[in-house]
N, C-alpha and C positions, 0 to 999 in steps of 0.2 A: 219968621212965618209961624202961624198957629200951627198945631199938630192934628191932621184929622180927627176928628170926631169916631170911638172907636164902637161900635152894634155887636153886641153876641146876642145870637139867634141859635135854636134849637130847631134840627129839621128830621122831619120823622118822614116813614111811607116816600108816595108820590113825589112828596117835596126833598124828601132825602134824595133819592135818585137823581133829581132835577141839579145838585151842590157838587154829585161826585164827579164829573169831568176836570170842575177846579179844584176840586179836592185832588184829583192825581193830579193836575201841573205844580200844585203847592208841596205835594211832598217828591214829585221829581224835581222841585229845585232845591227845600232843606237836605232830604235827605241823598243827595249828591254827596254832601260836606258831612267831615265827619262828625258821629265815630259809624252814621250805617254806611257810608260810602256807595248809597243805590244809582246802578247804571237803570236809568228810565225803561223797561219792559213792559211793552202795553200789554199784552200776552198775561203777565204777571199781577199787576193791578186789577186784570179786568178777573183774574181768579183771586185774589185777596181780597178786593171791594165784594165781589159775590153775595159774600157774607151778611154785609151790614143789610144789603138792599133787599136780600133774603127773613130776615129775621125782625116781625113786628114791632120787637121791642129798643131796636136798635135806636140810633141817632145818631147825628153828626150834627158836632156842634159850632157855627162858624162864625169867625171876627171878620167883621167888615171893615173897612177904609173905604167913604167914598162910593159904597156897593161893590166896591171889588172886594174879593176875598183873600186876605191877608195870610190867614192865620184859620185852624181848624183843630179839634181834635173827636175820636172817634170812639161809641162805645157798645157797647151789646152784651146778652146774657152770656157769661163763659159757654151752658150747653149750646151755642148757636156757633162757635166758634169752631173752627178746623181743628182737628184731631191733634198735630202737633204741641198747637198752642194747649190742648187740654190735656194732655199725654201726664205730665208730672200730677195731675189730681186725678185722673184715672188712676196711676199707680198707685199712690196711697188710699185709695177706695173712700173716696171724699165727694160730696155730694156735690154735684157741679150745680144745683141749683143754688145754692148758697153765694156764690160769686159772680161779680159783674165784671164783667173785662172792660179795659180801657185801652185802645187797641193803636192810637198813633197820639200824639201832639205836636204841631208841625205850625211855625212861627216863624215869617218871612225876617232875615238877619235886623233890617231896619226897623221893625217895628216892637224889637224885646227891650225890656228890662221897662216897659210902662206899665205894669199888671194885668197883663191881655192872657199870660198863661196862666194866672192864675183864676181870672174866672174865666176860661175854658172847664180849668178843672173841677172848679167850684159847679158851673155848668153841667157837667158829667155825673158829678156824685148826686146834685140835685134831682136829675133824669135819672140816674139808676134809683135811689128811692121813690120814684112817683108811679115806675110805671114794674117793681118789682119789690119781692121781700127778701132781699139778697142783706145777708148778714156783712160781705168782705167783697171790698172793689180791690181788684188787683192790676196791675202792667206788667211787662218784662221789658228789659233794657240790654242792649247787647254789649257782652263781656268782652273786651279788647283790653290786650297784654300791653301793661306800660311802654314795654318796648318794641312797640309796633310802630316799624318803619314812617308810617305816615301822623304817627301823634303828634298835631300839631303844639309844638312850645307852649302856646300862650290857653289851650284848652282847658276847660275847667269844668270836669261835669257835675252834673245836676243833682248829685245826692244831697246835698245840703237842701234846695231847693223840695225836692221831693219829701225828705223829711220833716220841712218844715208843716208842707201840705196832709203832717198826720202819718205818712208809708213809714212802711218797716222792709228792711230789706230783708229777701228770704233766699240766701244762697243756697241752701237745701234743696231749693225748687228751682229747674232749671227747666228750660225746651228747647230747643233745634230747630232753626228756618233756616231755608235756603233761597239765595237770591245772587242775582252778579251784580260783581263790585263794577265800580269806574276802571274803566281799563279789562277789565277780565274777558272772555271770551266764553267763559260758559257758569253756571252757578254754584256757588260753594255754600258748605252748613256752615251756620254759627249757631253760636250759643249765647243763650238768652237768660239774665237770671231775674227772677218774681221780685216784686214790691205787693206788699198787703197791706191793708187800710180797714179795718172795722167800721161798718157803717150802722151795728145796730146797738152798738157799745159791748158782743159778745166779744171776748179773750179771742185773739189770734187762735188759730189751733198751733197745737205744738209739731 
């Protein structure tokens, strides 16, 4: 059987709004599996999406299959973001205008490893140069201990992938969210460490 035919689209404003309902059912079922392990909180979502639907310059960028939406990832100006997530470049007294956050990528099990994440990302970095003069797009990725009970065997995370797309890992820069796991009964912090990406060909800051 052919493999659908696969649509990235860029949705800003009104039409942004209009994405985010399957935008949460698409990351309450990647991010179930590890390493976020997210128990579905609509409560939670409806305060984390706030953001994007809040902030002009934001976007959500989505893979279609068929017109359903498969596959999404999400971006906005760092100063539009929650305090947390901005917390490690406030402490260093770093111009939050300078950086574009990249805020989820989120790709249904069946339809990876055909190049759908990577023009998401390609997607992303396009939109933060068009509609900003953000020198460094950055994400964070949550730190989990090799020997964390549920590591499954055969995982392999994304840093090779990530770096291939240009990031630098910045363990230096680290934030703190909290959310509940599968199984848990109330929300616990984790910690999250930066990836930075130069988008105007200025040097990383050190």
């Amino acid at each position: 059987m052919a493999q659908e035919e696969i649509r990235i689209e860029v949705t800003r404003g009104e039409e942004l709004q209009s994405v985010i309902p399957a935008l949460s059912r698409v990351r309450s079922e990647v991010f179930r599996d590890w390493p976020i392990l997210y128990e579905f909180d609509p409560a939670w979502e409806e305060r984390y999406l706030a953001a994007y639907a809040n902030s002009p310059r934001a976007a959500v960028v989505v893979a279609r299959a068929n017109e359903a939406i498969v596959g999404a990832s999400t971006c906005l100006p760092l100063v539009d973001e929650k305090d947390d997530v901005k917390a490690p470049f406030v402490a260093r007294d770093w111009d939050l205008g300078q950086f574009f956050y990249y805020g989820d990528m989120v790709l249904r099990r069946e339809f990876r490893g055909r190049g759908i994440g990577v023009a998401l990302m390609a997607a992303m970095e396009a939109h933060a140069k068009a509609v900003s003069d953000c020198d460094f797009g950055v994400f964070c990725s949550v730190v989990r201990s090799p020997n964390h009970p549920a590591w499954p065997p055969d995982y392999v995370p994304l840093d090779v992938f990530w770096t291939r797309r240009g990031f630098t890992r910045r363990p230096d820069l680290v934030c703190r969210m909290a959310w509940k796991e599968v199984g848990a009964d109330r929300e616990s912090e984790h910690e999250l460490v930066f990836w930075m990406k130069s988008l105007s060909g200025m040097p990383l800051p050190p």
